[in-house]
ROLOKOL-986849 format. One line per 2 residues: number of its first residue (from 1); for each residue y, x, z of N, C-alpha, C. Coordinates in steps of 0.1 Angstrom, whole numbers, m for minus. Atoms other than C-alpha are relative to their C-alpha. Example, Ala and Ser with C-alpha at 12.3 -4.5 7.8 and 13.67 -1.06 7.14 Angstrom:
2
1) m12:9:0:m45:123:78:12:9:0; m11:m9:0:m11:137:71:11:m8:8
END
This chain:
257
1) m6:m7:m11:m535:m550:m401:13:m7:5; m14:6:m3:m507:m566:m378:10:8:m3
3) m16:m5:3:m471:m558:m387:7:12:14; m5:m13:m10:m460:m528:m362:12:1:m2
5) m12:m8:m3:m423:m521:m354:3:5:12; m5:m13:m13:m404:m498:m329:1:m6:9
7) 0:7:m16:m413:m506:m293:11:1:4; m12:m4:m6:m377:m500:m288:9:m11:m3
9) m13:13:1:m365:m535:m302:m7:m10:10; 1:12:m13:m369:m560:m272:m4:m14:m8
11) 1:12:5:m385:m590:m286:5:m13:9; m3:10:m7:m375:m627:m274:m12:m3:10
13) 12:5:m6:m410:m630:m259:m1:11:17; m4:m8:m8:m404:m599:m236:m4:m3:16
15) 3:8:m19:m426:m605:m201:12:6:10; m12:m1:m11:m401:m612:m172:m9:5:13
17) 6:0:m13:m431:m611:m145:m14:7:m3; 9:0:4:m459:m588:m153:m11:6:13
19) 8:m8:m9:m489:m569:m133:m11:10:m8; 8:m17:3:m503:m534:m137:m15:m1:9
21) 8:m3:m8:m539:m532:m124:m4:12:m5; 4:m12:0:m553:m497:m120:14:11:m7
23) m8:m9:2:m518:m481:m119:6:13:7; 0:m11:m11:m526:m454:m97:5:16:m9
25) m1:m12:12:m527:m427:m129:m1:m3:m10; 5:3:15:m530:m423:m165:11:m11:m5
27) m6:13:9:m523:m454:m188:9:m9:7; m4:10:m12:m518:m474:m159:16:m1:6
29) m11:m1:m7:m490:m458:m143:14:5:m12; m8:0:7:m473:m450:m175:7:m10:m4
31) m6:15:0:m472:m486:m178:11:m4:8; m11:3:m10:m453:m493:m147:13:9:m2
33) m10:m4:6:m429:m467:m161:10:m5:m11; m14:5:10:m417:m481:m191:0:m16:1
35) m8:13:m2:m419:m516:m182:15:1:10; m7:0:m10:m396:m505:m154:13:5:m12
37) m15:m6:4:m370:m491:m180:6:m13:m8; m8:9:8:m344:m514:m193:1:m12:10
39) 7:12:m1:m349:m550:m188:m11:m9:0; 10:4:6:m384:m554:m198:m8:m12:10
41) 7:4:m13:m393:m568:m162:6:m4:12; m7:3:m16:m378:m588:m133:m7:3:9
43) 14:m5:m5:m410:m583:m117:m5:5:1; 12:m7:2:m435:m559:m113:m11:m2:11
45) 11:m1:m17:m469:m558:m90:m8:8:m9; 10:m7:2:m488:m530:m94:m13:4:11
47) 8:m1:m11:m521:m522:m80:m6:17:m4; 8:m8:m6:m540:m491:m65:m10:5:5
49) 8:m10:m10:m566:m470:m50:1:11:8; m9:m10:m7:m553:m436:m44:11:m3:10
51) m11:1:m12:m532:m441:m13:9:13:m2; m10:m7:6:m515:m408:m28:2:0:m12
53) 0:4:10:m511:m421:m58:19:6:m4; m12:0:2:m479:m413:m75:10:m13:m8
55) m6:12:6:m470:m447:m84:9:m7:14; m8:2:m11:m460:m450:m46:15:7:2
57) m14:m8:m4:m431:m427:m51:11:m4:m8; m11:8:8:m414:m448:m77:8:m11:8
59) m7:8:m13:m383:m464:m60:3:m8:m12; m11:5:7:m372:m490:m78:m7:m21:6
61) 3:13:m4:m367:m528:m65:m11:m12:m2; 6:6:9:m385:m550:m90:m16:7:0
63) 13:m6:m2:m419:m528:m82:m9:m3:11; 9:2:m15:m446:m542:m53:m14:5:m5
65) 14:m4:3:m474:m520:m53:m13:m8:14; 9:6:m8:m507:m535:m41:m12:3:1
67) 11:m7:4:m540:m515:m31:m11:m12:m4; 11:9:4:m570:m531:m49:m11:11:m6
69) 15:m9:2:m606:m517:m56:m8:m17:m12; 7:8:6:m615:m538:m90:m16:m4:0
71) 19:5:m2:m656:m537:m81:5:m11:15; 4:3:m9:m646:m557:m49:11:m20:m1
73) m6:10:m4:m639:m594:m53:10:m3:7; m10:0:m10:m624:m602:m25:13:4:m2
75) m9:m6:0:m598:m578:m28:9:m9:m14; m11:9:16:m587:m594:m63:5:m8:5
77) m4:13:m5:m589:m627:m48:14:3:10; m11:m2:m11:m562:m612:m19:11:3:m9
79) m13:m8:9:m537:m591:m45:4:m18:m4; m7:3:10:m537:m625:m68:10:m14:18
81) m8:6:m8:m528:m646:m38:12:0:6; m14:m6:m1:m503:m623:m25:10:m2:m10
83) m6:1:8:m487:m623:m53:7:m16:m7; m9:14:2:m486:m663:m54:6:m2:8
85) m13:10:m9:m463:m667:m28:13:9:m5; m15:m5:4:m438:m646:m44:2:m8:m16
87) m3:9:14:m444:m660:m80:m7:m8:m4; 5:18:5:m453:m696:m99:m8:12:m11
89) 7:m2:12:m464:m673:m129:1:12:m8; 2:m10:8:m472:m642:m148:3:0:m15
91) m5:m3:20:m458:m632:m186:m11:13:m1; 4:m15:7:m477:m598:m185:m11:0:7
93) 7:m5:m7:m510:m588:m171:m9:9:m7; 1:m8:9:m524:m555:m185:m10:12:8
95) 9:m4:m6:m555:m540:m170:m9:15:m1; 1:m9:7:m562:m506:m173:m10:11:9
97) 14:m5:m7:m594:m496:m148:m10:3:m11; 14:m4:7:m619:m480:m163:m5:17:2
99) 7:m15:m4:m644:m447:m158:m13:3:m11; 9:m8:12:m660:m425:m182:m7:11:10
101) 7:m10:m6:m669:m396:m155:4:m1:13; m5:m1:m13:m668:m394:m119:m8:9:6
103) 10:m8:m9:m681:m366:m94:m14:12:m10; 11:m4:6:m716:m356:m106:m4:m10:m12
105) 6:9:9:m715:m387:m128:6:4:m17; m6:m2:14:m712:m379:m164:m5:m8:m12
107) 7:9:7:m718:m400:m200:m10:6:m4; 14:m9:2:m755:m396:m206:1:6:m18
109) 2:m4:14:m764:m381:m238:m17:m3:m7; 10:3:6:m798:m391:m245:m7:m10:13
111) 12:9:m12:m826:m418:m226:m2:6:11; 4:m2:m12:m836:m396:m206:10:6:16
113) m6:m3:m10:m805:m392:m183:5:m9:1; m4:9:m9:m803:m426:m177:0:m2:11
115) 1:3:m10:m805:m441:m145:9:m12:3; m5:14:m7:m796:m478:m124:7:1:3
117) m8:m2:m2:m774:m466:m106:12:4:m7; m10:m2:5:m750:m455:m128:1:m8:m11
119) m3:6:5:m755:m476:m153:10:m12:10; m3:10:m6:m747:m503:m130:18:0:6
121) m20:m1:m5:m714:m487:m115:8:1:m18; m5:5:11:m705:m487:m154:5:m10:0
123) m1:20:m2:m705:m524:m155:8:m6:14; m9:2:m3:m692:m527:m126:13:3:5
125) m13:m2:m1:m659:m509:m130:4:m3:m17; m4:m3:17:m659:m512:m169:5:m15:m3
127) 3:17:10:m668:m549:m173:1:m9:9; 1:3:m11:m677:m566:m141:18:m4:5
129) m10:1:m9:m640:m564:m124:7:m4:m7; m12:7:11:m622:m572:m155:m1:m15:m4
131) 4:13:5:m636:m608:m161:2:m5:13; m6:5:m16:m630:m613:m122:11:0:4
133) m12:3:3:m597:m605:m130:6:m10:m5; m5:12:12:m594:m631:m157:m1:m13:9
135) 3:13:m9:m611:m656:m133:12:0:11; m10:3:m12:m586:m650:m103:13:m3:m5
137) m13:m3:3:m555:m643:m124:8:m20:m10; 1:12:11:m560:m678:m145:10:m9:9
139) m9:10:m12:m537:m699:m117:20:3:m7; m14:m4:4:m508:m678:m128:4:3:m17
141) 0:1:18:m513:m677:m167:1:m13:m3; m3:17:3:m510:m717:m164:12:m2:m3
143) m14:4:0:m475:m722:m178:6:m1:m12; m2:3:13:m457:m727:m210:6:12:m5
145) m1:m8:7:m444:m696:m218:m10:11:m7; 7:m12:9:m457:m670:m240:m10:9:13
147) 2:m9:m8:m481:m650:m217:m14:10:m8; 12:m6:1:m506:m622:m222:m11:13:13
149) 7:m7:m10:m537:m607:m202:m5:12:m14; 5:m8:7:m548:m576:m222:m6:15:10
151) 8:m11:m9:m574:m548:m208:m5:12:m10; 3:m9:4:m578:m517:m215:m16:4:m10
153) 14:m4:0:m612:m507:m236:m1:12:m8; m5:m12:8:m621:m483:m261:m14:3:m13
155) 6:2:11:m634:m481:m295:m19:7:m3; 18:m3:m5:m670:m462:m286:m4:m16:5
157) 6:12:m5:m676:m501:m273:m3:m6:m11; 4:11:10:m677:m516:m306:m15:7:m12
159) 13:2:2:m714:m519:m314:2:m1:m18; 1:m2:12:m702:m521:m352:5:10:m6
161) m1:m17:m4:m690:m482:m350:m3:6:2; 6:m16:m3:m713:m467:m334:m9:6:m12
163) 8:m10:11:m731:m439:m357:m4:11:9; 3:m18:m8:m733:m409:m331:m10:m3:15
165) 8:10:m11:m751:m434:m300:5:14:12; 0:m10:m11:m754:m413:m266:14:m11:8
167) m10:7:m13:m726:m423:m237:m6:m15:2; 7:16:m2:m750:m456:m229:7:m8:9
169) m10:13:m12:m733:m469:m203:13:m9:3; m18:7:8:m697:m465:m213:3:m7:m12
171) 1:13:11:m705:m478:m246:0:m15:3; 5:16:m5:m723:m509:m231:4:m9:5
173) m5:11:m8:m701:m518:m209:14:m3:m4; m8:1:8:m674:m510:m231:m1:m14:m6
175) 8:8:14:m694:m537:m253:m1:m15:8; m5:9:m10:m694:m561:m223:14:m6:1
177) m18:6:m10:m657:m559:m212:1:m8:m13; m2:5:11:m654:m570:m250:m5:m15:m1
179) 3:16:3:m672:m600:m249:3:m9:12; m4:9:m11:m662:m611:m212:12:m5:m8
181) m17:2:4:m625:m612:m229:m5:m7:m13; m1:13:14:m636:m630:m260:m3:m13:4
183) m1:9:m3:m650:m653:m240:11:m10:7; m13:3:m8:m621:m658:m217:10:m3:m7
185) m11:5:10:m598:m657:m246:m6:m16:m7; 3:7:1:m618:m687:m256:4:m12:7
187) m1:12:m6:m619:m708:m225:17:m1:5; m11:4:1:m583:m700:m221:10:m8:m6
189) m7:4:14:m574:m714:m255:2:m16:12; 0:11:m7:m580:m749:m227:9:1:10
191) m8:5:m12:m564:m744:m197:11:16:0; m12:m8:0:m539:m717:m203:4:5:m19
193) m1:m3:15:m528:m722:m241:8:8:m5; m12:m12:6:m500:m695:m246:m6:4:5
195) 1:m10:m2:m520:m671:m232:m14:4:m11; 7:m15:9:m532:m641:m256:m6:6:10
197) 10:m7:m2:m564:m627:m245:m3:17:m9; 2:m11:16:m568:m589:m265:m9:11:13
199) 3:m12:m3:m587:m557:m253:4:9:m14; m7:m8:7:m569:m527:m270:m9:14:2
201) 3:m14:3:m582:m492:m280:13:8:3; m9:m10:m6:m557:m466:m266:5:13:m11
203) 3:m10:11:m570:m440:m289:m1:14:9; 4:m6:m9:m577:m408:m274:14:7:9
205) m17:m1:m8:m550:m399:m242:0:12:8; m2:m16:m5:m543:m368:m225:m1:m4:14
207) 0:6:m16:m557:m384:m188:m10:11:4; 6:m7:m4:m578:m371:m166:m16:m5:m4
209) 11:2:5:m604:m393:m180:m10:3:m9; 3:m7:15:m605:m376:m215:m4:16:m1
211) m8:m16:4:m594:m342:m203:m17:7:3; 13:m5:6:m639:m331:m202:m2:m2:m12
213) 8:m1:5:m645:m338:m234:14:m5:m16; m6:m4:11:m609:m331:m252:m4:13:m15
215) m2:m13:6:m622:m298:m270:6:0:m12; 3:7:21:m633:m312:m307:13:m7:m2
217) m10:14:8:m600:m337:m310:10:8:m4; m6:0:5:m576:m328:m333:14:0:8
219) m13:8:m6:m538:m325:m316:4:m5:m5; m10:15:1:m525:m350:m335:m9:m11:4
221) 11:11:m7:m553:m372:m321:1:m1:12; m2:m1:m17:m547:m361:m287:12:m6:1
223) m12:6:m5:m519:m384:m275:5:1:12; m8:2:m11:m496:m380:m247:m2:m13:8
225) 1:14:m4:m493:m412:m223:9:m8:m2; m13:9:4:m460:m421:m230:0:m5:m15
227) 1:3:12:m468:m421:m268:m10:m10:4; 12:6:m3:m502:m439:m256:6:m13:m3
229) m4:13:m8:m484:m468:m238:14:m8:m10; m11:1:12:m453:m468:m264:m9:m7:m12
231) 2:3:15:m477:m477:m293:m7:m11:8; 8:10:m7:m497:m503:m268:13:m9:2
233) m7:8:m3:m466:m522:m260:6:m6:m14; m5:2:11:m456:m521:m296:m12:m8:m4
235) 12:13:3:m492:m541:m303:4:m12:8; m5:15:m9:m480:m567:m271:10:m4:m8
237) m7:6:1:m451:m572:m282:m2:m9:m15; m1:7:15:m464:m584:m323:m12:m9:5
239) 10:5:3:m490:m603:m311:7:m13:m1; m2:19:2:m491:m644:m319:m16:m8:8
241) 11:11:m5:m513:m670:m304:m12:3:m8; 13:m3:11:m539:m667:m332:m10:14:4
243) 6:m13:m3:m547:m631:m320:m8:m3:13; 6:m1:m13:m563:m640:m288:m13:m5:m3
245) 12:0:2:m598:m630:m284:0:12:m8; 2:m13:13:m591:m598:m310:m3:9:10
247) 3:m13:m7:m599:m562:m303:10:9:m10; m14:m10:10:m569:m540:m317:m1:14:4
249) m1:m15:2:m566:m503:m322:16:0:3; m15:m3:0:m533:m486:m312:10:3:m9
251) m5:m1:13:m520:m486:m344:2:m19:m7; m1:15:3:m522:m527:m346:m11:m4:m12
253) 13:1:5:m556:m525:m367:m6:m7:10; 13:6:m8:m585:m550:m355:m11:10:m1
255) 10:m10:1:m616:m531:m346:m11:m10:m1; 12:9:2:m651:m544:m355:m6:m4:13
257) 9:4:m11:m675:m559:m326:m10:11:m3
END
């Protein structure tokens, strides 16, 4: 297990310039919270969907929010460019899109409530947009300091865990995002060598994503966001070179494949 101490001591490595994608709610916008406190950040660029999002009502200098729809190329390609003409280079980029239920869409429970379509928008909000990130964002990870891209996933993805099966989609692509990012933490190791690759387990969070199918969890299992994002930044900040390509639990445990 890596070494864990209090997200409260500022390490020397400390990103000066980071970016929030999917910081519209939840994890996301917690993030933009407490990087914003202290020093943690000269920088910030966060992105959106919700045009009333409550990440637009944070005033604070150092914050450029930027709408982006991670299923749509394009739009990546525009945010990362935007973002190059204000900066040479990213320390932080921390990805935290992802969908478990939407609308009428819920995780299946057995074969027969599959379907194409929804698998498919799985993959492409789960897995799909996050490896397109990696691809666009790689321009700005080129640099000599310490950098890390880390994306959100979540321990139902690791294929040497499962015991209970059902949620096929979210698993899957859960299982996906995991290997786009190992791979990327790979070809990174080449052309962006200080940058740490990770997907992180959260553990379970008190969002709107969880809040169907909180009943069964334990409240000491149930986590706040602030605690969420407090024990996530406490993983960023111990990581080392070596770790890129891992899958870590919020507790700084590796999780199996």
């Amino acid at each position: 297990m890596m070494q864990v101490v209090d997200a409260s001591v500022e390490s020397v490595s400390t990103p000066k310039t980071a970016l929030v994608v999917g910081a519209g709610q939840g994890i996301g916008l917690e993030f933009v919270r407490q990087l914003l406190q202290g020093d943690r950040v000269d920088r910030l660029y966060a992105t959106y969907r919700n045009p009333e999002s409550a990440l637009l009502a944070i005033a604070d200098a150092r914050l450029r929010c930027l709408p982006m729809d991670i299923t749509d190329e394009a739009q990546i390609a525009t945010v990362i460019k935007d973002i190059q003409t204000e900066s040479t280079a990213l320390h932080s980029v921390i990805n935290c899109v992802g969908v478990l239920h939407e609308g009428i869409m819920q995780p299946e429970k057995s074969l027969r409530q599959l379907n194409a379509d929804q698998l498919l928008h799985y993959f492409q909000v789960n897995s799909i947009g996050a490896v397109l990130l990696a691809k666009h964002v790689q321009p700005l990870l080129k640099h000599r300091d310490r950098a890390i891209l880390a994306t959100i996933s979540a321990k139902v993805g690791s294929i040497g865990d499962n015991q209970l099966g059902g949620w096929y989609g979210y698993r899957a692509s859960k299982a996906a995002l995991n290997m786009f990012m190992r791979s990327t933490a790979i070809e990174y190791k080449r052309t962006c060598p200080r940058a740490i690759v990770v997907t992180l387990h959260p553990g379970t969070t008190d969002t709107q994503l969880s809040k169907p199918f909180q009943r069964n969890v334990p409240p000491e299992k149930l986590f706040g966001v602030d605690r969420t994002v407090t024990q996530l930044l406490t993983v960023l900040n111990q990581l080392q070179e070596s770790d890129s390509g891992e899958f870590f639990s919020w507790d700084g445990s590796r999780l199996p494949w």
